[in-house]
PLY file of the C-alpha trace (Angstrom):
ply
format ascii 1.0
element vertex 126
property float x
property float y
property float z
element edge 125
property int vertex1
property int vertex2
end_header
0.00 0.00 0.00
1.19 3.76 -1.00
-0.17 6.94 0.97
0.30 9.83 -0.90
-0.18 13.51 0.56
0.18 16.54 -1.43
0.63 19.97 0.01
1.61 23.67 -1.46
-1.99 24.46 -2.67
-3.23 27.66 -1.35
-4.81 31.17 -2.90
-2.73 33.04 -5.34
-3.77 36.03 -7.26
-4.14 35.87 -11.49
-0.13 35.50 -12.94
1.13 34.21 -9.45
2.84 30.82 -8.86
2.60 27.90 -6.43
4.52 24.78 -6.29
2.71 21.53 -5.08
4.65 18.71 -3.61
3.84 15.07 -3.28
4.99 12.75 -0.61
4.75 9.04 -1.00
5.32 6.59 2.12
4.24 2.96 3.04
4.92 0.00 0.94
6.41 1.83 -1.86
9.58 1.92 -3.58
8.95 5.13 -5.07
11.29 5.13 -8.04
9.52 2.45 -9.86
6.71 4.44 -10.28
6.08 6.51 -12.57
3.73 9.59 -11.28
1.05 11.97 -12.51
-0.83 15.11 -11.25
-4.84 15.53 -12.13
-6.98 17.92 -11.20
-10.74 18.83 -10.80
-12.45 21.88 -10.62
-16.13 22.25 -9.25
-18.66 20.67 -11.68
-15.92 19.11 -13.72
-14.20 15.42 -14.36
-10.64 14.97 -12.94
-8.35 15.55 -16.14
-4.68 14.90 -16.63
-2.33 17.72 -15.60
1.58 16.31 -15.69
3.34 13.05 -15.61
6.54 12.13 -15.04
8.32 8.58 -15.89
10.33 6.70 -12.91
13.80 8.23 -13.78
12.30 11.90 -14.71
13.78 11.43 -17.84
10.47 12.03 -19.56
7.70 14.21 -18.96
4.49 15.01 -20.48
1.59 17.85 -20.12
-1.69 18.51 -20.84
-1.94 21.26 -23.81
-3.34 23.61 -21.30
-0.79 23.97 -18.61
2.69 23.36 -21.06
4.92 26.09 -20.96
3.66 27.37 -17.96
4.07 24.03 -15.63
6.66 21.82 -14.78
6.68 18.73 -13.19
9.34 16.98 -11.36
10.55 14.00 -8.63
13.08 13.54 -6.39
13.39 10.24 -5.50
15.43 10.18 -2.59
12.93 12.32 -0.86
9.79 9.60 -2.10
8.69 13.41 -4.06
6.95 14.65 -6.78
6.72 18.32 -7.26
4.80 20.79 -9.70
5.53 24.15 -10.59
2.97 26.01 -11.50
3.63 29.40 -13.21
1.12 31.90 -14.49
-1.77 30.61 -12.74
-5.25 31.56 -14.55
-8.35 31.66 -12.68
-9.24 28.18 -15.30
-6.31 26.96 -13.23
-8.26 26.92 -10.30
-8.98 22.97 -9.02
-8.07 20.30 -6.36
-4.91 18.88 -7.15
-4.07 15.24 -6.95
-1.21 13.29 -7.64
-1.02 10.05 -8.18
1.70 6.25 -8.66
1.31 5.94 -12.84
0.51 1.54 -13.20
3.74 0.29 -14.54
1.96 -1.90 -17.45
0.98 0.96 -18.97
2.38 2.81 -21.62
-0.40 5.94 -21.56
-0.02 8.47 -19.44
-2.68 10.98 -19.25
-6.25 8.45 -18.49
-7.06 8.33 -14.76
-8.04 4.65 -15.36
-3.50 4.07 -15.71
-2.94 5.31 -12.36
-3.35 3.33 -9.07
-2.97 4.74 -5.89
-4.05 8.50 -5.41
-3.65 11.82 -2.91
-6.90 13.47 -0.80
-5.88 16.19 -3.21
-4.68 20.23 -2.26
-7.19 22.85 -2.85
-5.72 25.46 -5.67
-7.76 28.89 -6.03
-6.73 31.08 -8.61
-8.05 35.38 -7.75
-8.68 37.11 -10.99
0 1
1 2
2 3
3 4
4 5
5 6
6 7
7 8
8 9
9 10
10 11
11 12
12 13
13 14
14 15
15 16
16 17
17 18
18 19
19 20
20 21
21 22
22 23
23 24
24 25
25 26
26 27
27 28
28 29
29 30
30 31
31 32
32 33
33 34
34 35
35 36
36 37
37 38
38 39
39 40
40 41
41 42
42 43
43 44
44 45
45 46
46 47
47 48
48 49
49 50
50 51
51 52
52 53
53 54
54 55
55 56
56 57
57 58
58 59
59 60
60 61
61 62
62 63
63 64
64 65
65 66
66 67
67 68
68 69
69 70
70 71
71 72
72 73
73 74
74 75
75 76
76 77
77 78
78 79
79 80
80 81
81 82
82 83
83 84
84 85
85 86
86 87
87 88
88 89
89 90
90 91
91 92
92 93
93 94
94 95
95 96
96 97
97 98
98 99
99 100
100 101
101 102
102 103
103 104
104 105
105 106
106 107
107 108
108 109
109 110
110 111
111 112
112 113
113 114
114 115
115 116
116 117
117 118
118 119
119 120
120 121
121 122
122 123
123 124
124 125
């Protein structure tokens, strides 16, 4: 079993930046995971956000957020970071990250990913 907490959301005015961080502990041995952030705002289905594969060598982000985020891992800390840049009130969501299923070769369904985060609240002030 993995717990995952993420932390760093907060409010931020229109242009501002936050950086979210993601803590895995338990069972886990954290670097053969890949891992992913979603998010879901009021009303709305949880969509991909940012993924990262095992090593960090490769990342990947939804059209709305490249450019402005950028995902990241430390693995001796068991954490998975995202900096978020330029924050638009569209931004505005819970957060959630999330241990990518190593079978997989997709990276942005919710249906690939495993264990999950109670999520950080992210509000975005226009």
């Amino acid at each position: 079993q993995v717990q995952l907490v993420e932390s760093g959301g907060g409010l931020v005015q229109a242009g501002g930046s936050l950086r979210l961080s993601c803590a895995a502990s338990g069972r886990t041995f954290f670097s053969t995971y890949g891992m992913g952030w979603f998010r879901q705002a009021p009303g709305k289905e949880r969509e991909f956000v940012a993924a990262i594969s095992r090593d960090g060598g490769r990342s990947y982000y939804a059209d709305s957020v490249k450019d402005r985020f950028t995902i990241s891992r430390d693995n001796a800390k068991n954490t998975v970071f995202l900096q978020m840049n330029s924050l638009k009130p569209e931004d505005a969501a819970v957060y959630y990250c999330a241990t990518h299923a190593p079978y997989s070769s997709r990276w942005s369904d919710r249906s690939d990913y495993n264990y999950w985060g109670q999520g950080t609240q992210v509000t975005v002030s226009s």
